[in-house]
ROFIDO-649514 format. One record per residue: x negated, y negated, z negated of N, C-alpha, C, O in turn; residue in one letter. Coordinates in steps of 0.02 Angstrom, whole numbers, padded with zeros to 5 digits, always signed. Atoms other than C-alpha are relative to their C-alpha. Layout:
% ROFIDO-649514
XYZXYZXYZXYZa
...
% end
This chain:
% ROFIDO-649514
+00010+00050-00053+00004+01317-00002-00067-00035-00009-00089-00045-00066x
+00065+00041-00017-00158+01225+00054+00021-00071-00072+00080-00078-00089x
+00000+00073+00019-00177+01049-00059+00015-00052+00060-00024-00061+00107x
-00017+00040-00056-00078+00924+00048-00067-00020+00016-00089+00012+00063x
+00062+00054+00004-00255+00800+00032-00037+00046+00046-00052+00031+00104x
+00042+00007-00078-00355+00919+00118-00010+00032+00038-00064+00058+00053x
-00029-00001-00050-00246+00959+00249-00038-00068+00062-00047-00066+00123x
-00011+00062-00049-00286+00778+00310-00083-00025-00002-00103-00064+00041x
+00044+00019+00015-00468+00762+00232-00053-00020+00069-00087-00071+00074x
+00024+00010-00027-00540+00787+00377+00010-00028+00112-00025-00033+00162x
-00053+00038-00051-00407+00715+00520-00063-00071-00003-00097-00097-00048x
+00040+00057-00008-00499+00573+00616+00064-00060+00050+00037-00103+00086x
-00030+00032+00002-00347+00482+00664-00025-00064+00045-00074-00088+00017x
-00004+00077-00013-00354+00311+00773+00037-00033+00013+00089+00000+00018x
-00034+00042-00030-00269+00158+00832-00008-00034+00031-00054-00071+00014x
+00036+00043-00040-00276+00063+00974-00006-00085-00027+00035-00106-00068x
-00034+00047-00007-00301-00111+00981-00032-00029-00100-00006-00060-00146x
+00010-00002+00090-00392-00115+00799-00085-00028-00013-00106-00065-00058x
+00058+00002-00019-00575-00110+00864-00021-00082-00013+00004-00128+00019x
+00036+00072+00028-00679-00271+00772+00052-00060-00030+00037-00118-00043x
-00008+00055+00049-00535-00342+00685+00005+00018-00088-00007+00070-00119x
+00021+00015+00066-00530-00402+00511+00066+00014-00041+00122-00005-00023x
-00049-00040+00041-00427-00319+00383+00005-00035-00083-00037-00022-00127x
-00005+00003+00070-00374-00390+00223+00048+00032-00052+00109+00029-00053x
-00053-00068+00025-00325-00249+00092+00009-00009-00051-00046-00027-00074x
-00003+00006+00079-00264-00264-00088-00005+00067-00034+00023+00111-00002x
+00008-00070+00032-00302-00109-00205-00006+00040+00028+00038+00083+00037x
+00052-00038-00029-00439-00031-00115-00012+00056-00043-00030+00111-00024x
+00038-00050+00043-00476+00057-00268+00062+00044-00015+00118+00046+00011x
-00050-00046+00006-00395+00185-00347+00007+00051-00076-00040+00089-00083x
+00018-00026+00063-00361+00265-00530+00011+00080+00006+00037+00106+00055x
-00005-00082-00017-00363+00455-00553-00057+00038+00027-00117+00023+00026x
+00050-00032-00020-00435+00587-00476-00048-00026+00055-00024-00057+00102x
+00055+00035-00048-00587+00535-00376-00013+00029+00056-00036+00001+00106x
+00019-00048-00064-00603+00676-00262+00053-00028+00054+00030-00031+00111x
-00042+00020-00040-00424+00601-00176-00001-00072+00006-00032-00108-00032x
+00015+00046-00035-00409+00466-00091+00080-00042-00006+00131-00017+00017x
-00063+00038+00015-00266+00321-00146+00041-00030+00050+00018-00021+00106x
-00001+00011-00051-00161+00241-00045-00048-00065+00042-00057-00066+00103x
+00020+00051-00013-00250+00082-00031-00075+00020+00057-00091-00004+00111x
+00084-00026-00012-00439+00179-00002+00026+00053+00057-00023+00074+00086x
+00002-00036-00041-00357+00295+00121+00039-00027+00072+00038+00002+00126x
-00006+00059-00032-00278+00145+00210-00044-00036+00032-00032-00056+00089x
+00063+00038-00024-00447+00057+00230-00046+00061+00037-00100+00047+00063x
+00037-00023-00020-00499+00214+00286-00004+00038+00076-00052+00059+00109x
-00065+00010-00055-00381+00241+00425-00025-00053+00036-00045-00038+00092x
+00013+00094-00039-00422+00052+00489-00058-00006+00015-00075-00039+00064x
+00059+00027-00036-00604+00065+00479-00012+00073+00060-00054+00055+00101x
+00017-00032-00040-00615+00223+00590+00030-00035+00066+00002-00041+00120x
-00007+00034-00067-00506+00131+00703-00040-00068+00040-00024-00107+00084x
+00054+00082+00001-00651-00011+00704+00006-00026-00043-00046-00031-00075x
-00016+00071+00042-00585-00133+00597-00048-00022-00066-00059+00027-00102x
+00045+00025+00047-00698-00220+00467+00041-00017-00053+00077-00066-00045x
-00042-00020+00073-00612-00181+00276-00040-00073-00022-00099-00088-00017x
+00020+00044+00081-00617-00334+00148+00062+00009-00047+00120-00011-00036x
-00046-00048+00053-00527-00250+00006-00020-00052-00083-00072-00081-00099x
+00013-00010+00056-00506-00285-00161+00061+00042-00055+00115+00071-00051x
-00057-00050+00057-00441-00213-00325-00022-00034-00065-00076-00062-00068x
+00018+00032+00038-00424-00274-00496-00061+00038-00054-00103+00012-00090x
+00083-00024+00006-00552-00146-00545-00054+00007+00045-00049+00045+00093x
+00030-00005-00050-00700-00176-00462-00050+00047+00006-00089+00038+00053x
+00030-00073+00006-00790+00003-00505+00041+00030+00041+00012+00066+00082x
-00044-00069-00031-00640+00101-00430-00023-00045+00085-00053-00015+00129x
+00024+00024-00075-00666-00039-00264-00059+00025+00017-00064+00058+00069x
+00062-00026-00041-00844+00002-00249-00016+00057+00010-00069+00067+00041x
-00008-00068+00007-00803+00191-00274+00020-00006+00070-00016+00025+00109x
-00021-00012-00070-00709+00162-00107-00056-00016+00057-00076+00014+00107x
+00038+00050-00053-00820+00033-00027-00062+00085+00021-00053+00117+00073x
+00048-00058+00001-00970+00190-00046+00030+00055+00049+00005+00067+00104x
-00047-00042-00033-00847+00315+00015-00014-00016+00077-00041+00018+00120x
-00012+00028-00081-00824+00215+00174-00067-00003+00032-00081+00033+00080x
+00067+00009-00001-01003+00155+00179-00036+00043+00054-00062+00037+00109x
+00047-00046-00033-01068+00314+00196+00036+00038+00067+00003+00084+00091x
-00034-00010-00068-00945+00351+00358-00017-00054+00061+00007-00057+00118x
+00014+00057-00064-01028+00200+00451+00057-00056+00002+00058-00082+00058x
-00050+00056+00013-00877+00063+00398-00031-00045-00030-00060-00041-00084x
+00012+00089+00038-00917-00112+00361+00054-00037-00049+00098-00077-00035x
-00042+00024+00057-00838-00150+00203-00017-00045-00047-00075-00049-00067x
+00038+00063+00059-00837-00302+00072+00039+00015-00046+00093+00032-00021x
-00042-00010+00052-00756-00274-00090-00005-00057-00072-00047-00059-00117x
+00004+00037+00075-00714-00402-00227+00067+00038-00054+00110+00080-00038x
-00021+00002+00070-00637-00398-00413+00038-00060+00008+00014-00114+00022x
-00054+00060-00030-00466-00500-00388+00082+00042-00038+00112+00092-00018x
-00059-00001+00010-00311-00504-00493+00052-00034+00048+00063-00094+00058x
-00055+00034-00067-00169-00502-00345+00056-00070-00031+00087-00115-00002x
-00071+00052+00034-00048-00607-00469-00033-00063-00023+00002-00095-00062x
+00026+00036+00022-00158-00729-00501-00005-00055+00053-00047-00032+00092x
+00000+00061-00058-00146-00897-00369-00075+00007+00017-00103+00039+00061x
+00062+00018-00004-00309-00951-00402-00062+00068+00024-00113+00060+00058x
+00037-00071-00019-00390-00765-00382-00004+00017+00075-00050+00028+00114x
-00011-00007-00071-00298-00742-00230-00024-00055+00067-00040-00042+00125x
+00005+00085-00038-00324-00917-00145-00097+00020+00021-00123+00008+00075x
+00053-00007-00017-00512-00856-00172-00038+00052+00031-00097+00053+00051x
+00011-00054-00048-00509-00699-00092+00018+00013+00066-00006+00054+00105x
+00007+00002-00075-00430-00749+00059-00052-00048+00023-00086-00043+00075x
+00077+00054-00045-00563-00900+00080-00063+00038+00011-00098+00027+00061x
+00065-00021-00019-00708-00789+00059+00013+00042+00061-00037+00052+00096x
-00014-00051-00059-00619-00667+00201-00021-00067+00042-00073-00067+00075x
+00004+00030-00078-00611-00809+00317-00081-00048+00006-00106-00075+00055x
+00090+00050-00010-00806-00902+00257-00049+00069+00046-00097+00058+00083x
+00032-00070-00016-00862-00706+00305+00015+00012+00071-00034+00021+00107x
-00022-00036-00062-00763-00656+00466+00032-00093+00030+00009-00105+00086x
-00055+00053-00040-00649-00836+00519+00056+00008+00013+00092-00032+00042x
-00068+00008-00027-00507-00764+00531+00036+00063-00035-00004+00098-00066x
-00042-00075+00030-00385-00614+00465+00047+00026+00037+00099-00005+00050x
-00040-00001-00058-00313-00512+00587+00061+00051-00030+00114+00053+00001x
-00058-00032+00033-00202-00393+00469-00013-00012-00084-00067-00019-00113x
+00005-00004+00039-00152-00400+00318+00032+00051-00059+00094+00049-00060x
-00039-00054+00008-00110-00253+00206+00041-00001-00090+00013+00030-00135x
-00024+00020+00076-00015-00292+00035+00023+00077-00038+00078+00103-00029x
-00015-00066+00008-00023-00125-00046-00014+00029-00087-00026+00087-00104x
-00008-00014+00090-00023-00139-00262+00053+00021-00003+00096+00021+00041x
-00068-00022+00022+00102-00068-00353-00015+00032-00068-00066+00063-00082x
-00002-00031+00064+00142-00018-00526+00081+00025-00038+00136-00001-00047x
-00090-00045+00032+00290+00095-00606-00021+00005-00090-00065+00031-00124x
-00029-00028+00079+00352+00092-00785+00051+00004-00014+00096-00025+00017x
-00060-00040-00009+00475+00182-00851+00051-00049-00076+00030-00084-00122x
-00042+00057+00013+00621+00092-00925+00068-00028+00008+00063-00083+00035x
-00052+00046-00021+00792+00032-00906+00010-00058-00016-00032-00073-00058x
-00013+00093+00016+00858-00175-00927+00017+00017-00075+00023-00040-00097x
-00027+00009+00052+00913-00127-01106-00056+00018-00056-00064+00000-00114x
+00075-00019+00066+00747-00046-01184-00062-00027+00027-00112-00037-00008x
+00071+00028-00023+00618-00115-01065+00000-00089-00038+00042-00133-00041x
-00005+00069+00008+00544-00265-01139-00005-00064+00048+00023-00063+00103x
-00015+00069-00053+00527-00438-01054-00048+00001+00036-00050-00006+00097x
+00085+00029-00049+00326-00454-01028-00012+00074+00033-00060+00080+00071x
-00001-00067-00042+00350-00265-00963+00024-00032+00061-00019-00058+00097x
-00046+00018-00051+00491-00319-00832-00036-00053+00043-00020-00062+00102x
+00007+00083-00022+00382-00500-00809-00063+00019+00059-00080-00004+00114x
+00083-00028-00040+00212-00392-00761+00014+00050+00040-00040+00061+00067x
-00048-00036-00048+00319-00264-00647+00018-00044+00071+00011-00017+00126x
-00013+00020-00038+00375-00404-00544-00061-00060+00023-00064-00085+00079x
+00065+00007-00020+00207-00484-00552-00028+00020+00034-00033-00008+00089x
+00044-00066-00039+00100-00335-00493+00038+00023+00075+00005+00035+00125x
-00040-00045-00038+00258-00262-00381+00003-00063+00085-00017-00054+00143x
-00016+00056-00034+00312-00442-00296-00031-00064+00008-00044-00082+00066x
+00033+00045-00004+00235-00588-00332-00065+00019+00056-00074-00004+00113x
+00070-00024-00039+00071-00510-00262-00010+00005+00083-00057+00004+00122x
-00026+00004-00082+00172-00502-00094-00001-00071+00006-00043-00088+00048x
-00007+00070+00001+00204-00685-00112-00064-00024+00001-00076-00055+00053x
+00039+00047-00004+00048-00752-00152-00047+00036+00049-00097+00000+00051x
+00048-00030-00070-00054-00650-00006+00030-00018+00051-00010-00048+00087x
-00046+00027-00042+00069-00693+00108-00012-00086-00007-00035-00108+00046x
-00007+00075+00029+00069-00885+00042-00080-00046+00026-00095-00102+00046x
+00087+00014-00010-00125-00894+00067-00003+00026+00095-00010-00019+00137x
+00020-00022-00053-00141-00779+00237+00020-00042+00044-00017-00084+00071x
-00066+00015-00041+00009-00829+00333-00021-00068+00040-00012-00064+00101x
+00024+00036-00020-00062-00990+00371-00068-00023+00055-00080-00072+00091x
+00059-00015-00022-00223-00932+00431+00030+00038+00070+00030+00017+00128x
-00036-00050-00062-00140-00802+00543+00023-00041+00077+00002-00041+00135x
-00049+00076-00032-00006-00957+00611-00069-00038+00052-00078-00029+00112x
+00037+00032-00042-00155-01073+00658-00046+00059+00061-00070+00041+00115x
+00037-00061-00056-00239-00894+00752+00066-00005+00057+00052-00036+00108x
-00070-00009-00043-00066-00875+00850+00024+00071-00011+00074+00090+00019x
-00005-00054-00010-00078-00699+00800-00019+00034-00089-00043+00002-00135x
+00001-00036+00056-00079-00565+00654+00073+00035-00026+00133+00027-00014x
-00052-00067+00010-00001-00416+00573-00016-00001-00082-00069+00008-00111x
-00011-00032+00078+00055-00398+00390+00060+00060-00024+00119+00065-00008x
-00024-00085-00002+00097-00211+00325+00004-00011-00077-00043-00007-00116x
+00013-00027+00067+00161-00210+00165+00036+00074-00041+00067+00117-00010x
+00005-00081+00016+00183-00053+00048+00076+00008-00052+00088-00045-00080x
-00090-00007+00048+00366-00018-00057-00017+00067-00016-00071+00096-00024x
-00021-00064+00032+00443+00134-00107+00065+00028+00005+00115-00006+00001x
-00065-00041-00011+00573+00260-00082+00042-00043-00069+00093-00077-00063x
-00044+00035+00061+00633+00192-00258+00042-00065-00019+00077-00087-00065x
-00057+00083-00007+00695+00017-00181+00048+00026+00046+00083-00021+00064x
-00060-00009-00027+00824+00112-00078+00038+00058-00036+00098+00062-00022x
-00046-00035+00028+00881+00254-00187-00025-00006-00081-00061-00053-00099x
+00014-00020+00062+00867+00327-00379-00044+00068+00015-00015+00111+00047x
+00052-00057-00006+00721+00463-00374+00001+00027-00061-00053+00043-00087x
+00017-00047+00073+00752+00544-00534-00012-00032-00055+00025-00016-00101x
+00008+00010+00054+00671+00437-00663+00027-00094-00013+00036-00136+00030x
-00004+00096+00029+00706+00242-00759-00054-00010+00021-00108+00015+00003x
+00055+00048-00002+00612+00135-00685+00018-00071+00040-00001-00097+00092x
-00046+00045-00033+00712+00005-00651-00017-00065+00034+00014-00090+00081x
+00033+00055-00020+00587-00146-00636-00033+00006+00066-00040-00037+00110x
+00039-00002-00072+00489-00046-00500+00065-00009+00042+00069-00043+00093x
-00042-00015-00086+00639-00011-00396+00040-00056+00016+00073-00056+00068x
-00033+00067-00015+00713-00183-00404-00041-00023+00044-00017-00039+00098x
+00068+00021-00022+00522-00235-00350+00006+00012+00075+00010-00028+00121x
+00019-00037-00056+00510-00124-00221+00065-00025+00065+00062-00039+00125x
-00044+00018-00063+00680-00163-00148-00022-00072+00013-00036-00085+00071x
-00003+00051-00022+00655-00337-00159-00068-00019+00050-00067-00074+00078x
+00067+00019-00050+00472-00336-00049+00028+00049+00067-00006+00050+00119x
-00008-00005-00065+00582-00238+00078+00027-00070+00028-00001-00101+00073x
-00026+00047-00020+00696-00378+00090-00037-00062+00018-00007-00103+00052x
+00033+00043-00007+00555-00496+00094-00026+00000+00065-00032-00054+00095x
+00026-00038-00040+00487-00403+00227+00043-00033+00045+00019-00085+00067x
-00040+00026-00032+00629-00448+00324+00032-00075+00024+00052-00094+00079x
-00001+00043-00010+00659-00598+00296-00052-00041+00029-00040-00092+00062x
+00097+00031-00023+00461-00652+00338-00012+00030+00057-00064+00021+00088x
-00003-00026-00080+00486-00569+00488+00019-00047+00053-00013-00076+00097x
-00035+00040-00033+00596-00657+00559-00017-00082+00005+00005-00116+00052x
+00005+00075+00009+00536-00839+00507-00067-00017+00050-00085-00071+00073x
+00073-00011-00042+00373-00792+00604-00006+00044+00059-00059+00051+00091x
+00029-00034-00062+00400-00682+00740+00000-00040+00066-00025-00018+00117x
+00039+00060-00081+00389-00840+00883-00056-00018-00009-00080-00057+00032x
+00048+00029+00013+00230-00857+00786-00069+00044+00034-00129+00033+00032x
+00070-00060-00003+00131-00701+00855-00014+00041-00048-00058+00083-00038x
-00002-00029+00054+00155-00634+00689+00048+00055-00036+00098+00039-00068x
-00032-00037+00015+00213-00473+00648+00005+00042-00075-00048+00059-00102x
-00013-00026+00069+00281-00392+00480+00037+00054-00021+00097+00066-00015x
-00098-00070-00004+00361-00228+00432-00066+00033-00067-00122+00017-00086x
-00002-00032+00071+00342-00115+00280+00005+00057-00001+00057+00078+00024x
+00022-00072+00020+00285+00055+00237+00036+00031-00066+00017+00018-00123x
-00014-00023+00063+00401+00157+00127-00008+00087-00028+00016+00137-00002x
+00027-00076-00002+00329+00315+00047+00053+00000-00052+00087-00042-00082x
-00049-00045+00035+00422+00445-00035-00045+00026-00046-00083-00013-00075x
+00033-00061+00089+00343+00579-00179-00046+00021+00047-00041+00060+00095x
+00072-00029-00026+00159+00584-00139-00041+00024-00051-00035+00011-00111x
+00047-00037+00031+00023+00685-00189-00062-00056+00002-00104-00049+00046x
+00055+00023-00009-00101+00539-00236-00035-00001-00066-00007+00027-00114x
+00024-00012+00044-00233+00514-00358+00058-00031-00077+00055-00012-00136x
-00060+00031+00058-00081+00416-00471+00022+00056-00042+00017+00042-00101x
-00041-00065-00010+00002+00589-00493-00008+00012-00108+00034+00016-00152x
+00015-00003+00088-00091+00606-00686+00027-00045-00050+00052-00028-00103x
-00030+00062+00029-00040+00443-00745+00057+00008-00013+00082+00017-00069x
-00080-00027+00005+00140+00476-00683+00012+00059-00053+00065+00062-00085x
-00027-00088+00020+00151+00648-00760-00009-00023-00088+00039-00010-00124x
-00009+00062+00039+00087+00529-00921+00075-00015-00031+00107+00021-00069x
-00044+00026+00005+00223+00426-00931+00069+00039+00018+00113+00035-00025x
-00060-00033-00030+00362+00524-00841+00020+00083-00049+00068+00097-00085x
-00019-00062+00029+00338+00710-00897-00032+00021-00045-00029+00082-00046x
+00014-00015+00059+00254+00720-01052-00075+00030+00012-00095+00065-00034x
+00069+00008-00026+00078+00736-00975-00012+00089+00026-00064+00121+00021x
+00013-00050-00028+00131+00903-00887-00002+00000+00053+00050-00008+00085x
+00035+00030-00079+00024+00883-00721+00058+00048+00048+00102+00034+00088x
-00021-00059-00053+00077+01049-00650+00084+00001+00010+00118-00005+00061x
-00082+00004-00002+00257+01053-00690+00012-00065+00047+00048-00063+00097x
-00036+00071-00012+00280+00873-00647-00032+00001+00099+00005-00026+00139x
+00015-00023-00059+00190+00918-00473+00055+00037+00023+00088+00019+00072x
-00035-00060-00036+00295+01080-00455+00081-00033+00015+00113-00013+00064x
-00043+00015-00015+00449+00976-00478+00012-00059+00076+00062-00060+00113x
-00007+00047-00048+00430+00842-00351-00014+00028+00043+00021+00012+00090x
-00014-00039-00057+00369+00973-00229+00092+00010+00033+00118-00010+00085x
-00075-00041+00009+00554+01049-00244+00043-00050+00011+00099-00032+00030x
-00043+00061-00011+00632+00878-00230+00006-00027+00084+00051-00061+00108x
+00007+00035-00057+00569+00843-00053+00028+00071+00051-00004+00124+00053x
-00033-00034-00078+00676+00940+00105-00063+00039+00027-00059+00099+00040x
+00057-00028-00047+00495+00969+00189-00036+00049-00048-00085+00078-00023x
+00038-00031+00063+00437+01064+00013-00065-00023-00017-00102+00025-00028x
+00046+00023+00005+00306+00978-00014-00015-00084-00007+00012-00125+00030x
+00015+00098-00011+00234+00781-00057-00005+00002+00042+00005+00050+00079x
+00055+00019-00064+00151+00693+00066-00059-00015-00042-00072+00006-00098x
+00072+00007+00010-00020+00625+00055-00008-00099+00006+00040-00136+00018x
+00017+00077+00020-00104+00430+00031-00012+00013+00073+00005-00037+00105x
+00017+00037-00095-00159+00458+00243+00059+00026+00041+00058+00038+00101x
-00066-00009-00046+00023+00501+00287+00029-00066-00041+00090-00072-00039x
-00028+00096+00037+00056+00305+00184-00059-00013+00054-00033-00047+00098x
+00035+00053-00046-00097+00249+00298-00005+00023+00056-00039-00016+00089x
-00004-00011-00080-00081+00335+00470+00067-00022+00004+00091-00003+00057x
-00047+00044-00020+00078+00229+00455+00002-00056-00002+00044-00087+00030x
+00010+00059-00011+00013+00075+00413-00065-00012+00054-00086-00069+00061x
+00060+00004-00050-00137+00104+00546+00046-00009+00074+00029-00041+00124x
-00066+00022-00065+00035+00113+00674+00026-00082+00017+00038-00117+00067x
-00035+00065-00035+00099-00041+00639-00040-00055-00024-00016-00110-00038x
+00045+00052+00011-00052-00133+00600-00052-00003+00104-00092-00044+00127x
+00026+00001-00064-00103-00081+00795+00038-00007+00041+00097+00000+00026x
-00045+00011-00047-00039-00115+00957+00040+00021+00047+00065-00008+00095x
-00043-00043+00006+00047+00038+00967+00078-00020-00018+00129+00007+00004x
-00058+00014+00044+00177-00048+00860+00025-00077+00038+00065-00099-00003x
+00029+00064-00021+00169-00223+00958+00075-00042+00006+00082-00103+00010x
-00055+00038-00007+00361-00245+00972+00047+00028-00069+00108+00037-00071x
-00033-00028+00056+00411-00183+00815-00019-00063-00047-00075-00089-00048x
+00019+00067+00061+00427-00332+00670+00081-00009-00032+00134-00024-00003x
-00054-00006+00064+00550-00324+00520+00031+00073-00008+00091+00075-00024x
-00028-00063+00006+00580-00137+00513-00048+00030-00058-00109+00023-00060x
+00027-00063+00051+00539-00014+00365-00005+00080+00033+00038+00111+00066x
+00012-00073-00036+00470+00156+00418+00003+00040-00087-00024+00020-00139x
+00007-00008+00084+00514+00271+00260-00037+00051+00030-00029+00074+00087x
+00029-00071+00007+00396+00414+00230-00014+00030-00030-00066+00026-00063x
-00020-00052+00068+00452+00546+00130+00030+00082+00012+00071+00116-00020x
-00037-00082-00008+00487+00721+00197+00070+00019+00007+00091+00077+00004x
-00066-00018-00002+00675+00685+00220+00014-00015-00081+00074-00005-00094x
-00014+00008+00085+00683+00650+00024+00052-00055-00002+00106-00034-00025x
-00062+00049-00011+00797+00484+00051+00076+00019+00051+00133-00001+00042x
-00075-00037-00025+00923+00578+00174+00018+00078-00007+00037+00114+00039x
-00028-00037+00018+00957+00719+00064+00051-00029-00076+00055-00086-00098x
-00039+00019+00061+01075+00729-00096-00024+00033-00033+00013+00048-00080x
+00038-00017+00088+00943+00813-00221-00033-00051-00023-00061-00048-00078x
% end
């Protein structure tokens, strides 16, 4: 079979309704292979073809400007800072410079995430503490900062990113992510609802077993640092035979970050090849 990635490499994808607004993205950058494209960097990349003006960051700010370049050289107007999401004070300063830059934030895309492997009885504490840091909090305090900004606009869209692993068991311990993950659906939902008389819409992107640059890391930690195997198995896991890709995670948040999506607010879209409504 082709490499899912570039199947899509050269897909030009748009959305309506996207054209000159302002995008604020968390983990723009991306670890791994460089040639693919993460979800965060293939997210921002999705948004700026549809117009939209990217201010991204990531807590490395080499892998951000790896993207920012990327984009760059496609004609996208991108800003990229160095910003720990769990951090108040970090965050507090990355939405002010969005709004001293543009005035306003018209989506917002909450899209970190980190998996370690683990159950409640061997994982330790500052494991479990930095899991729900990185996984949740990071939803909270972008949300905590934006949300306000949005409110006084009358208008805005926040897309944040989960995982098949907050509604089922995918095979491995990892118990902190998938608590994480469920609990930023539920957040999702609930922040929906407290804001949708506000003009403010919220819903949540859940991918299934993708083919992104992460894939090495995982295979790392998970299968004993066998790329190929640990590939060949998660192929075999998904109904459609195959992952998906980081621009089948952002030609779904480019849906409901546009006005395509305009009556849609507190729903999860999963996307995973059928992988959550089978029994392998």
């Amino acid at each position: 079979m082709t490499p899912p990635e570039l199947d899509q490499e050269n897909e030009k994808h748009t959305f309506p309704g996207l054209e000159g607004k302002v995008v604020l993205l968390t983990g723009i950058g991306q670890t791994g292979d460089q040639k693919l494209w993460g979800n965060g960097a293939a997210t921002a990349r999705v948004l700026a073809r549809s117009g939209a003006k990217i201010f991204g960051c990531d807590l490395n700010i080499e892998a951000a400007r790896h993207t920012q370049k990327r984009l760059q050289a496609e004609g996208a107007e991108v800003t990229v800072m160095s910003v720990d999401v769990t951090n108040n004070e970090q965050v507090k300063e990355f939405v002010d410079a969005c709004i001293v830059k543009y005035g306003r934030i018209d989506v917002l895309v909450n899209n970190v995430g980190r998996s370690e492997p683990g159950g409640p009885a061997e994982m330790e504490e500052r494991v479990w503490d930095a899991q729900t840091d990185v996984n949740l909090k990071s939803v909270y305090l972008c949300c905590h900062h934006v949300l306000p900004h949005m409110e006084a606009q009358g208008s805005g869209v926040v897309v944040n990113v989960a995982s098949v692993a907050g509604i089922r068991y995918i095979g491995k311990p990892q118990v902190a992510y998938s608590a994480t993950k469920a609990a930023v659906i539920q957040f999702t939902k609930a922040t929906a609802v407290l804001y949708a008389n506000k003009g403010i819409r919220m819903n949540v992107v859940v991918p299934g077993l993708m083919h992104t640059p992460l894939l090495g890391m995982l295979a790392e930690k998970y299968a004993g640092g066998d790329l190929e195997g640990f590939i060949a198995k998660r192929n075999r896991q998904v109904p459609m035979g195959l992952m998906g890709t980081s621009f089948d995670v952002a030609n779904t948040a480019g849906f409901l970050a546009s006005i395509a999506s305009r009556y849609i607010t507190g729903q999860k879209i999963v996307v995973d090849g059928g992988f959550t409504s089978s029994t392998g």
